[in-house]
Structures are given as C-alpha cells and as structure tokens.
C-alpha positions as CSV (number, residue, x, y, z in Angstrom):
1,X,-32.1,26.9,-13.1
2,X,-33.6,27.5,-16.7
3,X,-31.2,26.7,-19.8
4,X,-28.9,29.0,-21.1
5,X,-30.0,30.9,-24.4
6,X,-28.1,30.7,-27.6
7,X,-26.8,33.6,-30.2
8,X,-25.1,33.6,-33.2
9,X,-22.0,35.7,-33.2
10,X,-23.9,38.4,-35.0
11,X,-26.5,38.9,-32.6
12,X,-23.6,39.4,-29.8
13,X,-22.1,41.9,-32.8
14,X,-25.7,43.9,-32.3
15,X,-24.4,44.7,-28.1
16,X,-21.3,47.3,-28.7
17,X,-22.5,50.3,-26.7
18,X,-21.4,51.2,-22.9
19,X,-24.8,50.8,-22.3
20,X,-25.3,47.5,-23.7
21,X,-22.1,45.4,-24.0
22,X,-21.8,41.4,-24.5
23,X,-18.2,39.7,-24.9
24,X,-17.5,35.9,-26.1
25,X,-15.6,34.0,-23.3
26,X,-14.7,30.7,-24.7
27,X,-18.2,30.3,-26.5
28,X,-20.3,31.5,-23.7
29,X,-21.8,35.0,-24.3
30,X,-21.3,37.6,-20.8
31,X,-23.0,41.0,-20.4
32,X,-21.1,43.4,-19.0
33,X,-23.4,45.9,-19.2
34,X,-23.3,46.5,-15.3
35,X,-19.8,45.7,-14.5
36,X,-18.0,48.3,-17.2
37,X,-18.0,50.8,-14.0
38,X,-16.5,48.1,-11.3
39,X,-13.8,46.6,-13.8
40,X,-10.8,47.1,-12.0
41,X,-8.9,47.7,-14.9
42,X,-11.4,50.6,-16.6
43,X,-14.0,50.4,-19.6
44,X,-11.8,50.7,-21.9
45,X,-10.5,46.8,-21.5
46,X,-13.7,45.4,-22.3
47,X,-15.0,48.2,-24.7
48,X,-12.1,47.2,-27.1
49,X,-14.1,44.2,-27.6
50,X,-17.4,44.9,-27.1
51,X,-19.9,42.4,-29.6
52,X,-16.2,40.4,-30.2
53,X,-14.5,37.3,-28.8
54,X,-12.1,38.2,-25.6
55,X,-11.1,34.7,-25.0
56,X,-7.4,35.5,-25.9
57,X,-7.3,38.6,-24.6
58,X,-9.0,37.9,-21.3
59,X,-6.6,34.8,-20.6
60,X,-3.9,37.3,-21.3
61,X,-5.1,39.3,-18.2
62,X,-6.9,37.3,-15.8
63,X,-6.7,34.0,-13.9
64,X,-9.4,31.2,-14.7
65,X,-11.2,31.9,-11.3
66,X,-12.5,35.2,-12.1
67,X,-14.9,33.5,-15.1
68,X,-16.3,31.2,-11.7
69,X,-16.6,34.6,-9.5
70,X,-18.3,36.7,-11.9
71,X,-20.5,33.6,-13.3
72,X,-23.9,35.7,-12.7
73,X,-22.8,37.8,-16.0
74,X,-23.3,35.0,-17.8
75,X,-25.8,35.3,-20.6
76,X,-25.5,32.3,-22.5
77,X,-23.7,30.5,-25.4
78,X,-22.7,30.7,-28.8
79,X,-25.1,28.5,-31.0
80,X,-23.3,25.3,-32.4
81,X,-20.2,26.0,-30.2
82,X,-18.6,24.2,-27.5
83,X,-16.0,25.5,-25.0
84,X,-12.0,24.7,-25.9
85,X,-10.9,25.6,-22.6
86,X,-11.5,23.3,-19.8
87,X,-12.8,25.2,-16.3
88,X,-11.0,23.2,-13.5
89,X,-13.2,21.5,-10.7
90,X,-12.7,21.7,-7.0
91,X,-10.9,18.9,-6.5
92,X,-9.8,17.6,-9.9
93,X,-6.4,16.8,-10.6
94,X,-4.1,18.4,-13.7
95,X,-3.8,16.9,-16.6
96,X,-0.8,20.1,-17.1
97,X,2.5,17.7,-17.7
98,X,4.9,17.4,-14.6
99,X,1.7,19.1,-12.6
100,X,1.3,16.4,-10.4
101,X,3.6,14.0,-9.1
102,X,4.6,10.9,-11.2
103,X,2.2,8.1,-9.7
104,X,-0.8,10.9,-10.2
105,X,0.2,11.2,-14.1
106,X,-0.2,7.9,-15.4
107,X,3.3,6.5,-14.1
108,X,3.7,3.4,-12.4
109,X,5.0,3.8,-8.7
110,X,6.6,1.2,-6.3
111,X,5.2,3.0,-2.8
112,X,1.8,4.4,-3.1
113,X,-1.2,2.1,-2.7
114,X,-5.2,2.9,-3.1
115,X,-5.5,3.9,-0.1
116,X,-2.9,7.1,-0.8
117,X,-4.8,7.8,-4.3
118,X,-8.0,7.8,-2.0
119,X,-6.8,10.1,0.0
120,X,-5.4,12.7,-1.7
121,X,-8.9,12.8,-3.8
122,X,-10.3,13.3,-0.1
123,X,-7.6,16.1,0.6
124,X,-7.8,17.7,-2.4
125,X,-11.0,18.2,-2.6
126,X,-10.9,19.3,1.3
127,X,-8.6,21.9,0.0
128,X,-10.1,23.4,-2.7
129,X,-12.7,24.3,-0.9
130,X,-10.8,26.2,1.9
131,X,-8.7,28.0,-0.8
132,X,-10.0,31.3,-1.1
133,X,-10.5,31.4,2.4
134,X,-7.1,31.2,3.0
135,X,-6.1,33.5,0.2
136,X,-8.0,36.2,1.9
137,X,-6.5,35.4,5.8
138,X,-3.1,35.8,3.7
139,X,-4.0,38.8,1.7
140,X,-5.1,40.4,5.1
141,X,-2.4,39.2,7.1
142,X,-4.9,38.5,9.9
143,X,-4.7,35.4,12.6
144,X,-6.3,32.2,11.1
145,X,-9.8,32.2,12.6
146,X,-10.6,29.6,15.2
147,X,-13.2,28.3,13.0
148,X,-10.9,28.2,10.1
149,X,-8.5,26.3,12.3
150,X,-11.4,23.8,13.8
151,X,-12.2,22.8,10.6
152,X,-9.0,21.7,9.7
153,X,-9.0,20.0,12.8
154,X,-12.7,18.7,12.2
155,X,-11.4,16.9,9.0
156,X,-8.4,15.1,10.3
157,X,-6.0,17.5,8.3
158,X,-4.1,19.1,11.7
159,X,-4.0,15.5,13.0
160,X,-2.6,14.3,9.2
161,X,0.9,16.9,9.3
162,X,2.1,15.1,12.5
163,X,2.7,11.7,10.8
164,X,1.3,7.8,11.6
165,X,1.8,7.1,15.1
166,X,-0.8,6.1,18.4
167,X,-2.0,9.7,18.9
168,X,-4.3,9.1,15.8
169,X,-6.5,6.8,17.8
170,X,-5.9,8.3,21.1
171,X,-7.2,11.6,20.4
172,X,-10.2,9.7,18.2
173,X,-8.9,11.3,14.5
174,X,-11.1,10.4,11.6
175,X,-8.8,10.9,8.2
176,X,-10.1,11.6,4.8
177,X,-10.4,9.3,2.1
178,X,-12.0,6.6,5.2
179,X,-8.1,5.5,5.7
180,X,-7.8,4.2,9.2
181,X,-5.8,5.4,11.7
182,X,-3.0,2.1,11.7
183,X,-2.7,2.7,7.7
184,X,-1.7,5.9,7.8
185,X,1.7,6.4,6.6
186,X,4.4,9.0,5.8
187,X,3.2,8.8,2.2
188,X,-0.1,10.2,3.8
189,X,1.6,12.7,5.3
190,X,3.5,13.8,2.7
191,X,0.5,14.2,0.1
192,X,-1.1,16.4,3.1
193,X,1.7,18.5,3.5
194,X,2.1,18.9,-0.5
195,X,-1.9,20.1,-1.0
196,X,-1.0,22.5,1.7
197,X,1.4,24.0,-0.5
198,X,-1.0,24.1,-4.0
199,X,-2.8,26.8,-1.8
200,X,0.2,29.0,-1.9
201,X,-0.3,30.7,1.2
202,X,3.3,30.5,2.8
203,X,2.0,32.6,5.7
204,X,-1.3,31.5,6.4
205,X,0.3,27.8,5.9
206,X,2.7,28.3,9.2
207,X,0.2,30.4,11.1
208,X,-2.1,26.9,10.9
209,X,0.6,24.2,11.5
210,X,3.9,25.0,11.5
211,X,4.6,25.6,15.1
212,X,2.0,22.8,15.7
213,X,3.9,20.3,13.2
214,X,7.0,20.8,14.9
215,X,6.4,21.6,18.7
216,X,3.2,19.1,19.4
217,X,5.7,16.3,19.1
218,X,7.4,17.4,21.8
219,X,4.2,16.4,24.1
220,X,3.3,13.2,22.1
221,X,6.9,11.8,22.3
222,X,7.8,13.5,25.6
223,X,5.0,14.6,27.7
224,X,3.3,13.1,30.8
225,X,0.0,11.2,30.0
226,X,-1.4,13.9,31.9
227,X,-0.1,16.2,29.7
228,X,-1.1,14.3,26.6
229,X,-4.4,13.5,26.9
230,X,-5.1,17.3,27.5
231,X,-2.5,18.8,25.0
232,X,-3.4,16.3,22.1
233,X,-7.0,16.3,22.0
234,X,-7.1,19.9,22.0
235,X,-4.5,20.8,19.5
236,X,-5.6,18.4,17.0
237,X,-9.3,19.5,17.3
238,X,-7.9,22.9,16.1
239,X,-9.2,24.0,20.0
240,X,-5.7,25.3,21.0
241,X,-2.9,26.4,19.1
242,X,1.3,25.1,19.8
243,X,4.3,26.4,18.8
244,X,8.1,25.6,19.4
245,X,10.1,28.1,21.5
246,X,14.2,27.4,20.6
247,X,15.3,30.3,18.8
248,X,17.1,33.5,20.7
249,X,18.5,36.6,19.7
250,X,21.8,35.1,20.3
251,X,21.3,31.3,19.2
252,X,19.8,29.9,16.3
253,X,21.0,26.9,14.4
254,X,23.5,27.1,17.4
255,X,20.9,25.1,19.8
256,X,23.4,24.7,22.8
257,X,24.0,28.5,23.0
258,X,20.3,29.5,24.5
259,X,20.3,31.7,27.5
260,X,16.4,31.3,28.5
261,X,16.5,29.8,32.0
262,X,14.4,27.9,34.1
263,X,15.2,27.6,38.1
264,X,13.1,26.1,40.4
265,X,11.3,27.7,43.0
266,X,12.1,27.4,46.7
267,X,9.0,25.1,47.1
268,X,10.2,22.9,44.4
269,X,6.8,22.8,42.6
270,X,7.7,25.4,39.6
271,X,10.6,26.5,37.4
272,X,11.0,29.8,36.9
273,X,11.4,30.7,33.3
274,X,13.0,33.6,32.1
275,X,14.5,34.9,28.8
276,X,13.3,35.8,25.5
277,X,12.9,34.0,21.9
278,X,12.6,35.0,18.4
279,X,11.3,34.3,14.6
280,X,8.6,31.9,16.5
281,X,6.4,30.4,13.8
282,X,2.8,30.5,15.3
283,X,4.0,32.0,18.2
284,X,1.7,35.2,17.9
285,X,-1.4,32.9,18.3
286,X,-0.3,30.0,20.8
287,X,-1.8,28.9,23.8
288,X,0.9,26.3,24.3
289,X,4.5,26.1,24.0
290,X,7.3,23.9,23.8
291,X,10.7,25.8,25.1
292,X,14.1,24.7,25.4
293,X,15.5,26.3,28.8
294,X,18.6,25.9,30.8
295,X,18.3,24.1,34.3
296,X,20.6,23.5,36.6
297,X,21.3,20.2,35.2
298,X,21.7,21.4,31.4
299,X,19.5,22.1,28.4
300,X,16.1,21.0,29.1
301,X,12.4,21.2,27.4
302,X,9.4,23.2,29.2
303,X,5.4,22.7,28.0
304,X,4.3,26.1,28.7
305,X,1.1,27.7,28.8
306,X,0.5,31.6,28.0
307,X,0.3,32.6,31.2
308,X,1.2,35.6,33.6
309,X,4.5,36.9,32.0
310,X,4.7,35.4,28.8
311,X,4.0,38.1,26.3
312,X,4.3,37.8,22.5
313,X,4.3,40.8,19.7
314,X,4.7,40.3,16.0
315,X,7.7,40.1,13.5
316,X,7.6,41.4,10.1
317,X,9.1,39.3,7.6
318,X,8.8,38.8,4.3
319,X,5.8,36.5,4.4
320,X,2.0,37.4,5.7
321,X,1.9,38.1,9.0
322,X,-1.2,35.4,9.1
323,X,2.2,33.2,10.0
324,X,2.3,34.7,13.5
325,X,6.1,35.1,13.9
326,X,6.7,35.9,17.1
327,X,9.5,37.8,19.6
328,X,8.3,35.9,22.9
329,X,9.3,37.2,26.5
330,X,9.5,35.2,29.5
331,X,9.3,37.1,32.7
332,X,8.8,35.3,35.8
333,X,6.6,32.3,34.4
334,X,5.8,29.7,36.8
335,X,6.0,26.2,35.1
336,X,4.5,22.9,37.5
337,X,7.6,21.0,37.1
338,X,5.0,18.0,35.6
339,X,5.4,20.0,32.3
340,X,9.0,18.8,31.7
341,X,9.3,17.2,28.2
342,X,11.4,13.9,28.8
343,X,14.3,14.0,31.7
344,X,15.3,17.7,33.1
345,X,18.7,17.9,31.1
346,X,18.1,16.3,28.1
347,X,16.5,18.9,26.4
348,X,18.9,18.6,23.4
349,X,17.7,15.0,22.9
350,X,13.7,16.3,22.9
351,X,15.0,18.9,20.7
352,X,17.2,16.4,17.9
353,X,14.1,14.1,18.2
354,X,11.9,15.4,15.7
355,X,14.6,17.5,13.3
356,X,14.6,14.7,10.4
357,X,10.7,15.5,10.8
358,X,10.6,18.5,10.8
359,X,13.2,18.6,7.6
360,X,11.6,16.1,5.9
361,X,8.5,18.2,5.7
362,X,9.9,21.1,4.3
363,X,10.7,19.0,1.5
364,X,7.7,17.8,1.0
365,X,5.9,21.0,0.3
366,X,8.7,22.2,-0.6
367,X,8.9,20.3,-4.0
368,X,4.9,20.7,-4.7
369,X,5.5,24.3,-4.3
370,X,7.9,24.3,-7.3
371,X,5.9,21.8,-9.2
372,X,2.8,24.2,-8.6
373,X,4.8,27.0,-10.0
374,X,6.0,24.8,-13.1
375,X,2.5,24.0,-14.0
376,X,1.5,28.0,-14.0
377,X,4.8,28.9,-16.1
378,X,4.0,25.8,-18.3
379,X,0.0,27.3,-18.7
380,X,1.5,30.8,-19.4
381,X,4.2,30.0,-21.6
382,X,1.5,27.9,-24.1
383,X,-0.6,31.0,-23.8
384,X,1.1,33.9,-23.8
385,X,2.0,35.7,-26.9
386,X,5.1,38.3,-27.2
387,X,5.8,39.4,-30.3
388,X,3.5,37.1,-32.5
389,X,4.4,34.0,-30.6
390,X,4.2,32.3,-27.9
391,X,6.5,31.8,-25.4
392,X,7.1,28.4,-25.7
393,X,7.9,29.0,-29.3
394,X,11.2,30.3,-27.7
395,X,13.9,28.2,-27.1
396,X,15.1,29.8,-24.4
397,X,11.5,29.3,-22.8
398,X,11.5,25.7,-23.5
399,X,15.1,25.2,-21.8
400,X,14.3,27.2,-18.5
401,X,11.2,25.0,-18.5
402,X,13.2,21.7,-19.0
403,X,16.1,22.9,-16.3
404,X,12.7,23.4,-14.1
405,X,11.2,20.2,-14.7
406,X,14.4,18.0,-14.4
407,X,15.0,20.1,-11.6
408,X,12.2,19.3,-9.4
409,X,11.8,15.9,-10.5
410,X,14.9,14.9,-9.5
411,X,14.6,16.3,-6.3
412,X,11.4,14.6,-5.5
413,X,12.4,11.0,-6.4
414,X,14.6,11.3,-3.8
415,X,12.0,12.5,-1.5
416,X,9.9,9.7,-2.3
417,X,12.8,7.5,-1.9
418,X,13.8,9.2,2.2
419,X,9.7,9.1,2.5
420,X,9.8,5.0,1.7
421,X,12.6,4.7,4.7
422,X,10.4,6.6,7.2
423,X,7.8,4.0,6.4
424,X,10.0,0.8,6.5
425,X,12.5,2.1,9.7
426,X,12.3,2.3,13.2
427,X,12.6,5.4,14.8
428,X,16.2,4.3,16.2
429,X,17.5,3.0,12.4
430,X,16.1,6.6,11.1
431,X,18.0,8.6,13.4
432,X,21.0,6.4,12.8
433,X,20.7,7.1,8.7
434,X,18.5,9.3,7.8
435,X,20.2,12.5,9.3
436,X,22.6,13.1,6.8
437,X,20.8,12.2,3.8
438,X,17.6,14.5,4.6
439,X,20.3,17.2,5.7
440,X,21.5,16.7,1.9
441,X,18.4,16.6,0.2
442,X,17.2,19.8,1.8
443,X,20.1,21.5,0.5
444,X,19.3,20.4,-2.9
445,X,16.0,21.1,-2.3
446,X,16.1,24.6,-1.3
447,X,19.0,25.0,-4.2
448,X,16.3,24.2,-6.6
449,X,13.8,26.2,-5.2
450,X,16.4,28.9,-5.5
451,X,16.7,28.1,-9.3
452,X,12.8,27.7,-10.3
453,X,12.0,30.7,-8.3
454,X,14.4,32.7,-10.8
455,X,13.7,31.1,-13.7
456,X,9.5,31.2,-13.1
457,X,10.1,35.3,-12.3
458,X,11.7,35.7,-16.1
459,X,8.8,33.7,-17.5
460,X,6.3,35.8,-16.1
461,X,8.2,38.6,-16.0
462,X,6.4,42.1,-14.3
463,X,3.7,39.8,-13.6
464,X,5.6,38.0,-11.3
465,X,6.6,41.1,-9.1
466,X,2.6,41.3,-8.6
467,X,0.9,39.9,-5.5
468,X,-2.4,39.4,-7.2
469,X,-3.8,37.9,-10.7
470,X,-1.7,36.0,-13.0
471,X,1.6,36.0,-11.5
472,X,0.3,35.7,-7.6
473,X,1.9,31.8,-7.3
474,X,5.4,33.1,-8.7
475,X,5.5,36.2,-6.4
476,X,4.7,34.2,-3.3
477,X,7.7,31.6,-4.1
478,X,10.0,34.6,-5.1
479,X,9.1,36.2,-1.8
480,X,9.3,33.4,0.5
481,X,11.4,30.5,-0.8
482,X,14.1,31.9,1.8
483,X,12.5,30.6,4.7
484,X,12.8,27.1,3.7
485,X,16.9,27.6,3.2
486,X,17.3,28.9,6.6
487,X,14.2,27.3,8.8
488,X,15.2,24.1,10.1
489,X,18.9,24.5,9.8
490,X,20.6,26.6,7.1
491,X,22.0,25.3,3.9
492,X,25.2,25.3,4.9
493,X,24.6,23.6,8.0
494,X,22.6,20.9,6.0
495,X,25.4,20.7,3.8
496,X,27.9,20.1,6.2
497,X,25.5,17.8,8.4
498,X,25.1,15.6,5.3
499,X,29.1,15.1,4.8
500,X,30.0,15.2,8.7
501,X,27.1,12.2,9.3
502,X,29.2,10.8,6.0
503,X,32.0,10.8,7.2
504,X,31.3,8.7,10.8
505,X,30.1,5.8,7.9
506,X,33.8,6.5,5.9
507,X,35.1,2.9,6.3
508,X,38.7,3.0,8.0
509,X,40.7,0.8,5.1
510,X,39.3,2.9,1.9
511,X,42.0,4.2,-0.4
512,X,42.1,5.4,-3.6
C-alpha cells in the first residue's frame, strides 16, 4: 500500500465545491467527493464544512466505526499533524475509567490469575471480530446462521458459557487463550459471558446460548451416557441447537404448577407428551429440548427431539426476534423413555439443579452490560457540547455518572465475590449457601440495571430512543434490561428467596 500524501490545511481549503469536497477528520484529510449523494444524513452535513476540520462535529454525529467502514475515502494527512483521538483495535482493552473491570484497570485482584488475563485477550479479540456480524443478525432479527453458531462452537466459546466441569474434555473442547480444560474456572466463565454482553445484542446473545446455557446441563448432569456422548458433542460444536422447555401459559416462576404431561405408552417404550410452553429462549431454532412434564409419579424432566408433533412459532417481545422466543406445542410426541433426565419424578430436582447457574450468569453479563453503557455515557458526556459546554461540566452529569459508577461497582464486587465460592465449593456446599445470596444479588443487580438504564437515557437523551448510531448501546439496555428482572425468577421472588433461605440459617437463641 503506497504512503499516504500530505497537505497543509490550505491546500484542503482549495476543495469546497459539491464536486470536489475534502474534510479534516482528526488530522487525516477524506474526500467526499463521491459520497455527498449516499450520506445518510444529506449534503448539507458535510458541505457546512467542506475545505474545514469536522472532527468535533463528526464525533457529535457518528460512532468511531464509521471512520473504519468508510476508510477508502481516505486521502491522506495533515502535514506536521498527528491524530489526538485514538481509533480502538479489535481486541484492545479501554483505557475509559470504570470501562473494564477492576483487575483489567490497573487494580490489584485476589482471584484472577494469568491464565484469566490470557484469556479474555483470547476472547476479546474472538469477539471483536464477530461483532458486526452479530449486529446485523440482530438488526435483521433473523436465526443466527449455523455457520455463525459453528464458529462459536469451533472456538471453544459455546463450550466456555456452561462452566468448568468433565464435559470439556469429553466432547474434546479447545478454549482460547491455550487454557486447558482442568483450569478452567467460573472466573473463565464469567469473563466469556461478560464479552458476550460488550456486543450488545440482547437478542442475538439468547438466540446463540441462552437456551443452550441453561437446558444442556440438564443432559451433562442428568442424561444417560448414551445421551451425552450424542447431545454434548453436537451442541457444543454449534451442530445442534438446545433449549429449556418449563414455562406455561399458566406456570411460570410457579414451577410445580405445569400441566404438560407425559404418559407412557401401552408398550412401555415411550411417554407421551402433551401440552404447550411459552417465552422459550432459543426455542424457535432447537433441535433438542429439555421439558419438565408430569408423570404418573410427579414432576419429571424429558430430552426431547423436534419431532412429529412438536411445533414451535415465534413471540414478539421487546428484544430481536434473532432470540428465538418460542410458544411450543406438544401433540402426541413419542419420547424412548431412555431420554429421562435423572429419576422419573424428580424433575423438580433436575430443574433446582442448575438455577444458582443459571442466575449467576445473568449477573455476570448483566453488570458488563451496565459497565459497557457507563463507558459510552462517560465518552459522550467528555464530548458532547450543550450550550457551550460539555456535559460533564454539569454537575448534575458528573453525579448521575458517579451514582452509575458506584452503582455497578458495587454490584460486581459481590459478583466476583459469589464467582470465588463457585470456584472454592462443592456442588452440595453451593446449593446449601449460595441460593439465597445469588437470589439477593440478582435483585440488586437488576435494581441497578433499572437505575443506569435511566440515568444513561437522560445523558444521551433523543439519542438514546434511537436503535442505530451514537445512542444504539443505551437503547438496547433501555429496551431490554426487563428480561433480566423477570428471567430466572422475578425480583420479588429473588428477594424473598434471599430472606426465606436467611431465615432457615436465623440461629434459634438470637435476641435483640
């Protein structure tokens, strides 16, 4: 690629005719010549400063990215300048205060060890280069392609939002970062789950694991080794898609209420399955589902393939429909009674087993998804001027940013904190105290959300009401924050959860 030319400012000065129009980005010199007629927003934008320096003006209206996607405009640079404004790498990390987590910003940290900073560099670089990709399966509201799911699958990332456990080696799952399969840890996990989240495509997000995350479990922890060693390998290789079938019309955080049934048949090789189930994450795509049914003997777990009535259709929420939330029907559908997940009638237990899980990794991206939106209200606040200032020249700017901060930080010590017990309790201790406090924490969590999702909207104001340019990360939150305080138990079952597990621990001679 030959060198880029040089030009004094007056030379760019020379170019301020619709037919012949150069702009100063930053120092570098663009001709626009050719793209006055495809500007989205009209000529007049760019003739205002035709031969003159847009950087303030073009920050004002665009994201960073468009600079990279329009690159071939690029004429060359202003002679003796250098660029102020740094272009972010694929990959690279933010040097944006409170951007990143703690241990990423300089801070010391008691739990994370190389091989987590090795990783997320792995991840995040992984990431970045999916991004757009994703944006545009979101923006279209499509199903994730199967090649976009197999390379997720390809890199070890599908594999990475189930957690550490003997299913790493068993289906053969090489990690990014070279971290081997018996080092992984929930710390791991958790930074996977929070890059997810930096791509801020809520939809696309639980169209590609979120029934996977919390339905492949099932058949890991539950399953016949028949039924692993086909389920696993092909659900982690991003071959087949899974998704968790609880939720009815008529029962949701109220588990023991469902009315799908299973009966066997008079040969005694199949149950029967019929009933319906809604607001299933993934559920539109799945091959494979985990449903909870009711036997003869009580509430009981069913690995079921799409088969011969078992039909799915769309529901609209208020996220992309790339999420593939699903009402699923069950008429008739012969299950081999070798897909029963653990003992026909303990289906609750199945169904309780992976709940902190599941929890715990809402707050995961949950927290990164605030942080993420902190970062773009801290950029926009040092760059936007109302009124001949900035907005961080405002006090009241600088204290919704400081409730934001505090906020989230707060919150995500003590995710770290419930991540660190994960790693250093057996599955038995973590069921025995680690209900409640998750419960707790995803109350606050989802509390917060509430807050930073409000407070982000009046930063970016109008912007943030838009579902593209500037504002794009705070509209997604605003839209879809929800889901997090109702999926997985509402907050006011979390809340009570967290004092009812409280109370069995209340010591039986405490007085005041």
């Amino acid at each position: 690629m030959a060198p880029l030319k040089t030009f004094t400012r007056e030379e760019v000065s020379k170019h301020a005719a619709e037919d012949d129009v150069w702009i100063v980005i930053d120092s570098v010199v663009y001709d626009m010549s050719n793209f006055l007629d495809i500007h989205p927003g009209g000529v007049f934008p760019i003739m205002e400063y035709a031969g003159k320096d847009a950087t303030e003006a073009f920050y004002g209206l665009h994201r960073q990215e468009v600079l990279v996607k329009y690159n071939r405009y690029k004429l060359g640079t202003i002679e003796g300048e250098k660029p102020q404004i740094e272009v972010r790498a694929p990959g690279s990390l933010s040097k944006v205060p409170y951007a990143e987590s703690s241990a990423w910003m300089g801070f010391k940290s008691p739990y994370f060890k190389e091989t987590h900073f090795k990783f997320r560099d792995a991840v995040r670089k992984i990431m970045d280069e999916l991004a757009e990709e994703a944006r545009e399966i979101e923006a279209a509201g499509e199903r994730p392609s199967d090649e976009f799911q197999q390379k997720m699958g390809a890199t070890g990332l599908l594999a990475a939002n189930i957690g550490p456990g003997r299913h790493l080696k068993e289906a053969g799952i090489r990690l990014p970062g070279g971290v081997a399969p018996e080092e992984f840890d929930y710390f791991h996990e958790m930074i996977v789950h929070e890059e997810m989240a930096r791509w801020g495509v809520r939809g696309t997000d639980d169209g590609l694991i979120g029934g996977m995350t919390i339905s492949l479990p099932t058949v890991i922890n539950f399953g016949s080794d028949a039924l692993r060693a086909k389920v696993i390998p092909e659900v982690l290789s991003g071959r087949k898609r899974m998704a968790l079938a609880i939720t009815e019309p008529y029962a949701g955080s109220d588990v023991a209420n469902i009315r799908t049934t299973a009966k066997l048949s008079p040969c005694g090789k199949y149950y029967i399955v019929n009933g319906v189930k809604k607001w299933i994450t993934t559920g539109h795509w799945a091959d494979y589902f985990s449903v909870a049914v009711r036997t003869e003997k009580g509430m009981s777990m069913l690995f079921v393939e799409r088969s011969e009535g078992l039909e799915t259709r769309l529901i609209k929420t208020s996220y992309s429909p790339s999420a593939g939330t699903a009402y699923v029907t069950f008429e008739n559908v012969k299950v081999p009674v070798e897909n029963l997940l653990g003992k026909e009638g303990k289906g609750f237990m199945v169904v309780l087993s992976n709940f902190n899980h599941e929890r715990w990794v809402m707050l995961t991206g949950s927290t990164m998804a605030a942080r993420y939106a902190i970062e773009e209200c801290f950029k926009w606040s040092m760059q936007r001027k109302v009124f001949g200032k900035r907005l961080i020249d405002q006090p009241v700017i600088r204290n919704k940013l400081a409730k934001m901060i505090a906020s989230v930080e707060s919150v995500h010590s003590w995710v770290e904190n419930l991540t660190y017990q994960m790693c250093n309790m057996s599955y038995f201790e973590q069921a025995d105290k680690l209900a409640g406090p998750i419960a707790l924490c995803k109350y606050q969590c989802t509390r917060m959300l509430h807050d930073v999702s409000d407070d982000a909207c009046q930063i970016f104001g109008g912007r943030a009401l838009t579902k593209t340019g500037l504002g794009r990360t705070i509209e997604t939150l605003q839209r879809t924050y929800k889901f997090s305080s109702i999926l997985g138990g509402s907050e006011e079952i979390m809340a009570d959860l967290g004092i009812r597990q409280a109370m069995k621990k209340f010591p039986n001679d405490a007085r005041l």
